[in-house]
N, C-alpha and C positions, 0 to 999 in steps of 0.2 A: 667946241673944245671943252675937254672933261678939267676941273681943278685938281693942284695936285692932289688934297683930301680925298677927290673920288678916287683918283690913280691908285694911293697907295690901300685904300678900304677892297678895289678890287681885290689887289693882290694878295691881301692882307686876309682875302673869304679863302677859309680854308675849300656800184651797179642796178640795173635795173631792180624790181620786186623782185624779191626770190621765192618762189612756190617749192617750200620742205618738205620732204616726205614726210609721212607718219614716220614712228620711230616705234620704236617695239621698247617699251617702260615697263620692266617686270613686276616692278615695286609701286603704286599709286603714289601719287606724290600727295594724296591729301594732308594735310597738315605741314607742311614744307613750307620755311620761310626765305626768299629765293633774296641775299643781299648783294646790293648791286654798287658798285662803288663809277664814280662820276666825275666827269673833267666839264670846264666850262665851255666847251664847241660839242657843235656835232648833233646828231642826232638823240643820243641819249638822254640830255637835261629835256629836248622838248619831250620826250615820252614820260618823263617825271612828273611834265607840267600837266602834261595831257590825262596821267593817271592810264594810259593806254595799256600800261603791260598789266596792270591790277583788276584790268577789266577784262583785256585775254586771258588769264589767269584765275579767275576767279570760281570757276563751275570746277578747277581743279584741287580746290583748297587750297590754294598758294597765297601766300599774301607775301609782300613785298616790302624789303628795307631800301633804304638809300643812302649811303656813304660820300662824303665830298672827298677830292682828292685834288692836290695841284700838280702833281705829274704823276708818270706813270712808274718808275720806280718802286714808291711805298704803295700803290695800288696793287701792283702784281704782287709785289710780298707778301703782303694783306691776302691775294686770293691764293700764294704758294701756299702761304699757312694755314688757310682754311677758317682764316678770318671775315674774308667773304668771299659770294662765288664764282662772280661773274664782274665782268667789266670793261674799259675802254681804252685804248694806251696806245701810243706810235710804234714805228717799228726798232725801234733800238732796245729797247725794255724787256722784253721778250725773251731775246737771247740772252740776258745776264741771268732772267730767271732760269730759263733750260739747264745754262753752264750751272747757275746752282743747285741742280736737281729739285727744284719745286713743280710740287703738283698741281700741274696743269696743263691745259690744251689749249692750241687755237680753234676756237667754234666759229668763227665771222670774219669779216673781212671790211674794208671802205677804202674807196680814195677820195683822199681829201684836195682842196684845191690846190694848185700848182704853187700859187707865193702863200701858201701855209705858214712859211717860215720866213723868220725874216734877216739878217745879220744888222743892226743897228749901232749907230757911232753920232759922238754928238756933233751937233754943228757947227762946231768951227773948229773939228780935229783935222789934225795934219794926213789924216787917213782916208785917202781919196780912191784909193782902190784898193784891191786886196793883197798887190803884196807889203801894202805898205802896212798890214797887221806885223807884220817880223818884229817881235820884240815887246808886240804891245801885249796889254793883259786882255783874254778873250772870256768870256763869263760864259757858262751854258753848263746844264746840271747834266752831271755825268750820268752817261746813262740811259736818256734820254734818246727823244728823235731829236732833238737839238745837236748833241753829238753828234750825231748821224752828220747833220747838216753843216754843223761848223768844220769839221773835219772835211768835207768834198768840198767848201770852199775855200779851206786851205787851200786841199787839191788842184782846185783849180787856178788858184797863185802859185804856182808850183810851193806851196809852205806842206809843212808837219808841224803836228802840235809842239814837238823840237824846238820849232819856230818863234813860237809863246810863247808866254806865260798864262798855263789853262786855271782858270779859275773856277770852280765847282761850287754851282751856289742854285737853290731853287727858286725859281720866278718870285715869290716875295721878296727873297734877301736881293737876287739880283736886280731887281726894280729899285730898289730904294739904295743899293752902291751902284745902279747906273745914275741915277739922279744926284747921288752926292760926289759923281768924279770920279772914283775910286777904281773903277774897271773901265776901260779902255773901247770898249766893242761889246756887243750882246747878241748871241744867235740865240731866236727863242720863237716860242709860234703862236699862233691865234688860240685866243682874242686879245694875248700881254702883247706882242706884235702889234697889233690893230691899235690899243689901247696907246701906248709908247711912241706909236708914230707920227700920232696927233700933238706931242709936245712940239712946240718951233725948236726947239732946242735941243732936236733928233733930226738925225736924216737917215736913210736907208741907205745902206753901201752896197747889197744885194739881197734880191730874194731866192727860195727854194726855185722857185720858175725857172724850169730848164737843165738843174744842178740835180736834184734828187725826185722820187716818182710819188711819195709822203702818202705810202701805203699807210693803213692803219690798221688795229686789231681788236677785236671781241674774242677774251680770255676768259677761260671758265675753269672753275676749280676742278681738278681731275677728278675727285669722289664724288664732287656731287653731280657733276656730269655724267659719270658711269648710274648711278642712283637712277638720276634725272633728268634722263636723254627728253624726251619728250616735251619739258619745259624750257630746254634750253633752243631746241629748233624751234618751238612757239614764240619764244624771245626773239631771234632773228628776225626770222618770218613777220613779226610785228612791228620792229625797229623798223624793215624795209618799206612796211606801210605805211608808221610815220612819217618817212624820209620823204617816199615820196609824194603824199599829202601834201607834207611842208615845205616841198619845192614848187610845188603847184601853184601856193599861195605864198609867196614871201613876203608881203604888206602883212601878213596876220603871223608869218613865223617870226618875222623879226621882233613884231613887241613881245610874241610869247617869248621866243629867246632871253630877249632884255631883262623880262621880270625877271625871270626865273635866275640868272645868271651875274644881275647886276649890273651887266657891261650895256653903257649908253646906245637908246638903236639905233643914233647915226653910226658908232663902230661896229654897233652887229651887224648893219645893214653890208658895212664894208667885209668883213668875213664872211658872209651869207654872199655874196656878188664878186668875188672875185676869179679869176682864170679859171674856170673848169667844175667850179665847185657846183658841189650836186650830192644834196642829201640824200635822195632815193639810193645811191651805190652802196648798197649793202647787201652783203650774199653772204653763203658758206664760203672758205678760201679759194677761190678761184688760182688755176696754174699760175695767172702770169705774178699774181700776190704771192705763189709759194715759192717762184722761181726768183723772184725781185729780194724776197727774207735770207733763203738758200745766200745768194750773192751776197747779201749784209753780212750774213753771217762769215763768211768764208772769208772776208776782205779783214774783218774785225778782229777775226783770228791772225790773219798774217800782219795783223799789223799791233798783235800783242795787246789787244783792249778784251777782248772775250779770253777766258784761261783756255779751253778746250775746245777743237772742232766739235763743229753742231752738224746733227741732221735735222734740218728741221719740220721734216716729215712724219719724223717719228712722232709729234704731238700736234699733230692737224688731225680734228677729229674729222671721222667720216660720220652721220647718222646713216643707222641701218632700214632700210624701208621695212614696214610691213608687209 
């Protein structure tokens, strides 16, 4: 069991291989600084650890930043604005960037495990299944794949957010007013999930398992992708290497995860092993990723969270073969 100290310091830190085509790069990328912004799962932080994308990259002039981010929100914005260019985010994120005209594409894809997410209450609330959220305060940053997620378990209480009182808060702030009482319920995902569920003084009301499919996304800034097509399929293409390296070996990803991330590797171990989970799934968007976003998007709209119908085809990149 972690102490609260580590809990709140957490919080507190700010498919198969895919084989890419060549891409047709008009422009060299020599001297191109490729900035990658980063969440605490997944495949990304171990490629940071491993220094892997700075070594595929290297004979191209590229050298590499690294940005932390605690959700995906200020990271897309970050890459709408051209702040940085490339990065990792759920599927709800995405479409608030589209609806606000920022530039950028979807370049990748991942499914992540199935209880990704988690909806958590504490232990000894009167809230023993879900319709009995009616009324209470539900915490989860708008915006997010937590949305996504608190919303379908509404759904599946027959509730609307109507139902609540929706509380808008980022995994730091809501870690520290779930522990002091003040919110009610917390739909949030791994590793703060993983981390939170280890208090005695949580329990899980539900997880994503079965409720949502917790697609995920590799977003790349629109200019520099057009620029720098060829660094961005190298990226992919090498993300899926680490993945599945690092599924191969989970005794050795986990401590790497751990350092790198801070989160204890008994809870990494538990996000790294859970339902379905499989770092190797990483491709270009594959249909059933574009069809599953399409549906977000379309639901999101009719139910007045997204301002404008999305297509969301229109910025799935395609790379062009040589």
């Amino acid at each position: 069991m972690i102490t609260r100290r580590q809990t709140l310091g957490l919080f507190g830190a700010a498919a198969s291989v895919a084989i890419l085509p060549q891409v047709r790069d008009a422009r060299a990328a020599t001297g191109v600084t490729l900035r990658i912004g980063w969440q605490k799962f997944g495949v990304v932080p171990l490629a940071k650890k491993s220094g892997a994308l700075e070594k595929r990259l290297a004979d191209k002039g590229v050298t590499v930043e690294w940005n932390e981010f605690t959700s995906g929100p200020p990271l897309l914005e970050a890459i709408g604005a051209g702040a940085i260019d490339f990065g990792i985010t759920g599927d709800v994120p995405p479409l608030f960037a589209q609806a606000a005209g920022r530039d950028l594409l979807y370049v990748g894809a991942y499914q992540g495990p199935a209880a990704f997410h988690g909806l958590l209450v504490h232990k000894d609330s009167p809230i023993q299944k879900i319709e009995d959220l009616k009324g209470k305060k539900l915490a989860y940053k708008r915006g997010s794949s937590g949305h996504n997620f608190a919303i379908q378990v509404l759904r599946k209480g027959g509730l609307t957010v109507a139902d609540i009182t929706e509380v808008d808060l980022a995994p730091p702030d809501a870690a520290a007013a779930f522990k002091n009482g003040s919110i009610d319920a917390w739909a949030i995902w791994d590793p703060y999930f993983a981390v939170t569920e280890t208090d005695p003084q949580t329990r899980v009301l539900t997880t994503s398992d079965g409720i949502i499919d917790n697609w995920g996304y590799f977003l790349g800034n629109g200019a520099f992708t057009a620029k720098n097509p060829q660094v961005i399929a190298d990226v992919i293409d090498e993300l899926a290497k680490v993945g599945a390296a690092a599924q191969a070996n989970l005794d050795a990803t986990v401590t790497a995860l751990a350092e790198i991330t801070g989160v204890p590797e008994p809870i990494t171990r538990v996000t790294l092993t859970r339902s379905k989970a499989d770092l190797g799934k990483v491709s270009l968007v594959p249909d059933a990723a574009l069809a599953y976003q399409q549906a977000l998007a379309d639901d999101f709209y009719s139910l007045g969270i997204v301002p404008k119908k999305l297509k969301v085809s229109d910025i799935v990149w395609h790379p062009k073969a040589s």
